[in-house]
N, C-alpha and C positions, 0 to 999 in steps of 0.2 A: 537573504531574500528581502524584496522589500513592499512594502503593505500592498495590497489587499494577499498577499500570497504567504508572507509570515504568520500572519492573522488566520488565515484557514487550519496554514498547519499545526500552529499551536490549538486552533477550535479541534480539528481532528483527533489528536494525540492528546492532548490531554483534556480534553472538558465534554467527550462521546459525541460530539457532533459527527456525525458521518457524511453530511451531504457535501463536504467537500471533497472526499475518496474518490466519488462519482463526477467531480469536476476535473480533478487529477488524474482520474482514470481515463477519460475522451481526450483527454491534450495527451497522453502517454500515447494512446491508441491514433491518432490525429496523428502526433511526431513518426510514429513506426508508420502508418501509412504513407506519409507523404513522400516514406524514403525507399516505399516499397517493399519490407519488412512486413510478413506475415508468420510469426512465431506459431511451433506446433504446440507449445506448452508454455505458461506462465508459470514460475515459478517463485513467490514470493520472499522474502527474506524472513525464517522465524522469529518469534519473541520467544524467549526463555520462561520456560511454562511458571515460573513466580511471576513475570512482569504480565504476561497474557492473563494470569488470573486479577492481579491488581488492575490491568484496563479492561478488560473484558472484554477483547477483541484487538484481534490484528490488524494495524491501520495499513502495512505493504499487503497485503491478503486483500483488505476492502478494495484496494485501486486496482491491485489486479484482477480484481473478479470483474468491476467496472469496465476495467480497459478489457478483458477477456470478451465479453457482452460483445462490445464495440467491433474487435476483430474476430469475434465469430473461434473462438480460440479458447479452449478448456484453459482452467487452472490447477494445480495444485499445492493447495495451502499443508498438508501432512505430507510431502516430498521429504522436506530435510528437517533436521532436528538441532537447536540451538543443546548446546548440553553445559554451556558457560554462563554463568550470567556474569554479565557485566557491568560495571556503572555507566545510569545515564551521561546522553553526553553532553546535558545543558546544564549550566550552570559554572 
């Protein structure tokens, strides 16, 4: 990705900014509209409940609550359950 969009996601994910969720969230919601794509549910990708307690929230949950908003379209963030954790994949 290249700046101002690597820039947001690193503010999102790692430093609690949230206001870029809600930027990401309308262009998600934007792109599915313009393709005519009106989803019954959002379903977001879990974090593995050690990483969701080290950030304090789910940033694929934030943007699809955002893009949800947008399309008028529930979400559900306790659908599926990460039960691995993994290593991050930056670095």
């Amino acid at each position: 990705y290249a700046d101002p969009v690597d820039a947001a996601l690193r503010a999102l994910k790692f430093h609690g900014d949230l206001g870029p969720a809600r930027v990401f969230g309308a262009l998600l919601a934007a792109a599915a509209a313009s393709r005519s794509l009106r989803p019954d549910l959002l379903v977001p990708v879990p974090l593995h409940p050690d990483r969701l307690h080290e950030r304090g929230y789910n940033q694929a949950a934030r943007i699809a609550r955002a893009a949800g908003a947008w399309l008028g379209c529930p979400t559900a963030p306790r659908l599926l359950e990460r039960c691995r954790s993994t290593p991050p994949q930056t670095g």
